[in-house]
C-alpha positions in Angstrom: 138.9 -53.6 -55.7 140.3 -50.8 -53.3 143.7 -50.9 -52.0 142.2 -50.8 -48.2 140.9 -54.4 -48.8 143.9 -55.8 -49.2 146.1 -53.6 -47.2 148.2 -55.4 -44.9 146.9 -55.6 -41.0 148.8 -53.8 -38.2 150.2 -55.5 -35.5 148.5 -55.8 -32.4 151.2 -54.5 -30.4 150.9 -51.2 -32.6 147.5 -50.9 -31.6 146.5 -47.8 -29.6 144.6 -47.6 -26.4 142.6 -44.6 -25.7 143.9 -42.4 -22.7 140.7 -42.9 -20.4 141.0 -47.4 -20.5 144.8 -45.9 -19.4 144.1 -44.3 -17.2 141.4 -47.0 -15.5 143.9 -49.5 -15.9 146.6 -47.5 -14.3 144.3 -47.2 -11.2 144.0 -50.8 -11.2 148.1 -51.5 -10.8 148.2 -48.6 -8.9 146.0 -49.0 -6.0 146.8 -51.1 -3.0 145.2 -53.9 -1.8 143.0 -53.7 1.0 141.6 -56.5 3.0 138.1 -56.4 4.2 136.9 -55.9 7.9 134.9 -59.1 8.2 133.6 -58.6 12.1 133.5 -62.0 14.2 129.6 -63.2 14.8 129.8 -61.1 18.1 130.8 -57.9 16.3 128.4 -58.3 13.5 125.5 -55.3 13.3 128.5 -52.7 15.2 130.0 -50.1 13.5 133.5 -50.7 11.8 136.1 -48.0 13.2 138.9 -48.7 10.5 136.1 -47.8 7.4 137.2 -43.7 7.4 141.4 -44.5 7.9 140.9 -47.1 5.0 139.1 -45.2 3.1 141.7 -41.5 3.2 144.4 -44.4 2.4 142.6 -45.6 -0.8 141.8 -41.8 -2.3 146.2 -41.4 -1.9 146.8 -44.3 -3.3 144.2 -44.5 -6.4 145.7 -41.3 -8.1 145.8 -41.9 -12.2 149.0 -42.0 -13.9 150.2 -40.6 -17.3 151.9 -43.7 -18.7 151.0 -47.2 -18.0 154.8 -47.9 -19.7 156.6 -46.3 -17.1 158.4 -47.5 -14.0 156.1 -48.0 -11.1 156.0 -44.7 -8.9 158.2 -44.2 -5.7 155.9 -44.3 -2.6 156.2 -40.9 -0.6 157.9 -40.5 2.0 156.6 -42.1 5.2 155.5 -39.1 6.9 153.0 -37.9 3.8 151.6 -41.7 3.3 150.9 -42.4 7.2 147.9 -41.8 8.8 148.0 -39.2 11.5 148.5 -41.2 14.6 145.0 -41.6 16.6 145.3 -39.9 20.2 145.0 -42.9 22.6 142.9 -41.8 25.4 145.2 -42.7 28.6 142.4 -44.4 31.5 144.1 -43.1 34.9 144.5 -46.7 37.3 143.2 -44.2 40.3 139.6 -44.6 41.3 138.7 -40.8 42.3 136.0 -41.1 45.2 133.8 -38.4 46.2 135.4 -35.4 48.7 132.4 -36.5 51.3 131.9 -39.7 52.8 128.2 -39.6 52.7 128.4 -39.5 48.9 131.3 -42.7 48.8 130.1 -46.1 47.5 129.5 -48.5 50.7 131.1 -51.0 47.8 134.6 -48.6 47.6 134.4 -48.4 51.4 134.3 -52.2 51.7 137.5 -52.2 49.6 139.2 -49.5 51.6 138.2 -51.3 55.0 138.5 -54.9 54.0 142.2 -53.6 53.3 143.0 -51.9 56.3 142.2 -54.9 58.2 143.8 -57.5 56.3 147.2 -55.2 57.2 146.1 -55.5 60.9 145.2 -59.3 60.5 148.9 -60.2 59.7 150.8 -57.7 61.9 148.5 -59.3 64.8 148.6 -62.8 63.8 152.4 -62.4 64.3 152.3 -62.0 68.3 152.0 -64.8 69.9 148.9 -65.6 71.7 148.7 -66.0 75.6 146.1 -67.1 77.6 145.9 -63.5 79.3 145.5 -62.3 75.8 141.8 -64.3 75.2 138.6 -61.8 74.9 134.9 -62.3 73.8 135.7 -61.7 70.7 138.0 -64.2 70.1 137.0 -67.8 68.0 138.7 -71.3 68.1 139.8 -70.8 65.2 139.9 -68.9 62.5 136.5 -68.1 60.1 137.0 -69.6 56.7 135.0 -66.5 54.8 137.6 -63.7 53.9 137.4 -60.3 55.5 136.2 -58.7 52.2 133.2 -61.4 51.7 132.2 -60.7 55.3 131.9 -57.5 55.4 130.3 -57.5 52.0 127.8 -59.9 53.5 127.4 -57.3 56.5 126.9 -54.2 54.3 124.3 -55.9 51.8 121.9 -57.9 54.2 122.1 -55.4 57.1 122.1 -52.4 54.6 125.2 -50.6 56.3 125.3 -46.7 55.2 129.0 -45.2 54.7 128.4 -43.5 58.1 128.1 -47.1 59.8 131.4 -48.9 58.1 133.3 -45.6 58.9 132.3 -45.7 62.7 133.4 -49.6 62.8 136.8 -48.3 62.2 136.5 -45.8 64.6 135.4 -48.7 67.0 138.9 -50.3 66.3 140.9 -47.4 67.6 139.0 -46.6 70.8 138.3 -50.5 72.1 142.1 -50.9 71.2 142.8 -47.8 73.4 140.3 -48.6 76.4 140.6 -52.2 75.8 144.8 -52.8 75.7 144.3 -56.6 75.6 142.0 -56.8 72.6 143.9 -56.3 69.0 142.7 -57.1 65.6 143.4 -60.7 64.3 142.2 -63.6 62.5 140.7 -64.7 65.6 139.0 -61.8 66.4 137.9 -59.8 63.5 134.8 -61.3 62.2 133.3 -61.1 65.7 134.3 -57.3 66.3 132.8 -56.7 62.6 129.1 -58.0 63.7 129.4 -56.3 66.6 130.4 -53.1 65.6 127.6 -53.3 62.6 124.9 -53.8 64.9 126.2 -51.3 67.8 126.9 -48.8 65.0 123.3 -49.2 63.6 121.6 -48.5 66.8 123.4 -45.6 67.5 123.8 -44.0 64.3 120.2 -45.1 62.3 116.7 -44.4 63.5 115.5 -47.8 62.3 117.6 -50.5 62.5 116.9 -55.1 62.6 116.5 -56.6 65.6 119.5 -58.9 67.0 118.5 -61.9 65.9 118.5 -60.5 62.3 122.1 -59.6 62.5 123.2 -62.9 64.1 121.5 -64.8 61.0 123.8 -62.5 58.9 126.7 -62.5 60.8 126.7 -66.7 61.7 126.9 -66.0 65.3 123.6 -67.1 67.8 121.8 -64.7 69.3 122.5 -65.6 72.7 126.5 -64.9 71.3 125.8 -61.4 69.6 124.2 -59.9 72.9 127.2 -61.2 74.8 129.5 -59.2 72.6 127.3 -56.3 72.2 127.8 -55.7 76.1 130.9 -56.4 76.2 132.0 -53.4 73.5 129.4 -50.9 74.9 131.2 -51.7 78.5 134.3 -51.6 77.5 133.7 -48.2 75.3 131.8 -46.5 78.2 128.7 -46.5 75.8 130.2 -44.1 73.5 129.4 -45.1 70.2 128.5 -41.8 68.2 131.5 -40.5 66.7 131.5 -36.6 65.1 130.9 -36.1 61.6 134.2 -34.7 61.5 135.6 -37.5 62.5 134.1 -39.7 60.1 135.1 -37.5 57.6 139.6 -37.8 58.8 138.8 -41.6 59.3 137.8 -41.4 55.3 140.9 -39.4 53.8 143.0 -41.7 56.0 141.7 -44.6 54.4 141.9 -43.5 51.3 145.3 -41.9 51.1 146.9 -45.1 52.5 146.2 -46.7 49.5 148.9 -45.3 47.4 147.9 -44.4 44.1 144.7 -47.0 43.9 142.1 -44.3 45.0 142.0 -41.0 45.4 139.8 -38.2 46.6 137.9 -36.0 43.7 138.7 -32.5 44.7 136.8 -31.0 41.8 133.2 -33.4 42.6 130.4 -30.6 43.8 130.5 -30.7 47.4 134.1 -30.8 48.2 133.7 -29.0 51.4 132.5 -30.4 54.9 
């Protein structure tokens, strides 16, 4: 018999391992683990926005190594291991709005107005009220639908264009002006509003509802709304159709008084008047 039969066996421990198992079981310690993006039942079907970072962090991370034997590596320093930060796209809190009024959102405009008003309501509401102090437009008491939902209400059903909510405000200034005993209040707003909407679309629109129409909207009767409608044209001298220019100041005013919650566009096409 040959010597090789009965030759003594090696240990196991002296067993070699080729250098490519190594090397695949080097990756193995080596390589981080990194836990799955497992979307929620909404998010399932989107794409995953974390797959390329993960991904660049696994290629550093599963480079071989020589010796299994040897210490674990020293991670590199933070600045070669992190991901480049992403840029963060900063959303401004300013809502730009168009440089002409014709082109503003009647929605924006029922912001800006609703706000005006509500400033007026409480500085009013602070003097007290006199019998010398009643008009037409004042109620018993006080509507129970906010400024902003009424006027919402107004623009929708009685299809108020930017040029129509603008002149309402320009209403304010002249009846207060030719009118000294009339002021803007809690009593009195909501009635001004309906009228100003429907005086406003007679004399700005070339079609416009009938009175009865804009009572239904406003929740005044009809006999009420004709009442108040001669009473403003009266009181104004029938002017009611204000310059385009003037439209235009009313609308910068209204939005610059709003701090830094609107602005004006400068850079929108038409920026000129």
């Amino acid at each position: 018999r040959h010597s090789s039969a009965g030759s003594p066996r090696q240990p196991a421990s002296s067993v070699t391992t080729s250098p490519s198992i190594a090397a695949r079981n080097a990756r193995r310690l080596s390589a981080p683990t990194i836990p799955l993006f497992r979307p929620s039942p909404a998010l399932r079907g989107q794409s995953r926005p974390g797959d390329s970072l993960a991904r660049r962090n696994l290629n550093r991370a599963s480079s071989p190594l020589v010796n299994p034997q040897s210490p674990s590596p020293q991670p590199p320093p933070p600045e070669v291991m992190a991901s480049p930060p992403r840029r963060q796209r900063v959303e401004s809190s300013v809502r730009l709005l168009p440089p002409l009024y014709q082109h503003c959102d009647t929605a924006d405009l029922v912001v800006l107005i609703s706000d005006m008003l509500g400033e007026l309501v409480v500085l009013n509401d602070q003097i007290p009220l006199s019998t010398g102090g009643l008009t037409r437009f004042h109620s018993r008491a006080p509507p129970t639908i906010s400024i902003p939902d009424y006027l919402s209400r107004l623009t929708l059903h009685s299809t108020l264009q930017p040029s129509i909510l603008l002149s309402m405000v320009y209403y304010i200034d002249m009846l207060s002006n030719l009118y000294p005993t009339f002021t803007i209040s809690s009593l009195t707003v909501h009635r001004f509003l309906i009228t100003a909407a429907t005086v406003a679309s007679k004399g700005l629109c070339d079609s416009f509802l009938t009175n009865g129409y804009y009572a239904r909207v406003g929740g005044v009767s009809l006999m009420e709304l004709n009442l108040l409608e001669l009473e403003f044209l009266t009181r104004v001298g029938w002017r009611i159709v204000p310059r385009g220019e003037v439209l235009g100041e009313y609308y910068r005013s209204l939005v610059g008084r709003m701090g830094g919650r609107f602005g004006i566009d400068e850079k929108a096409v038409g920026g000129t008047e």
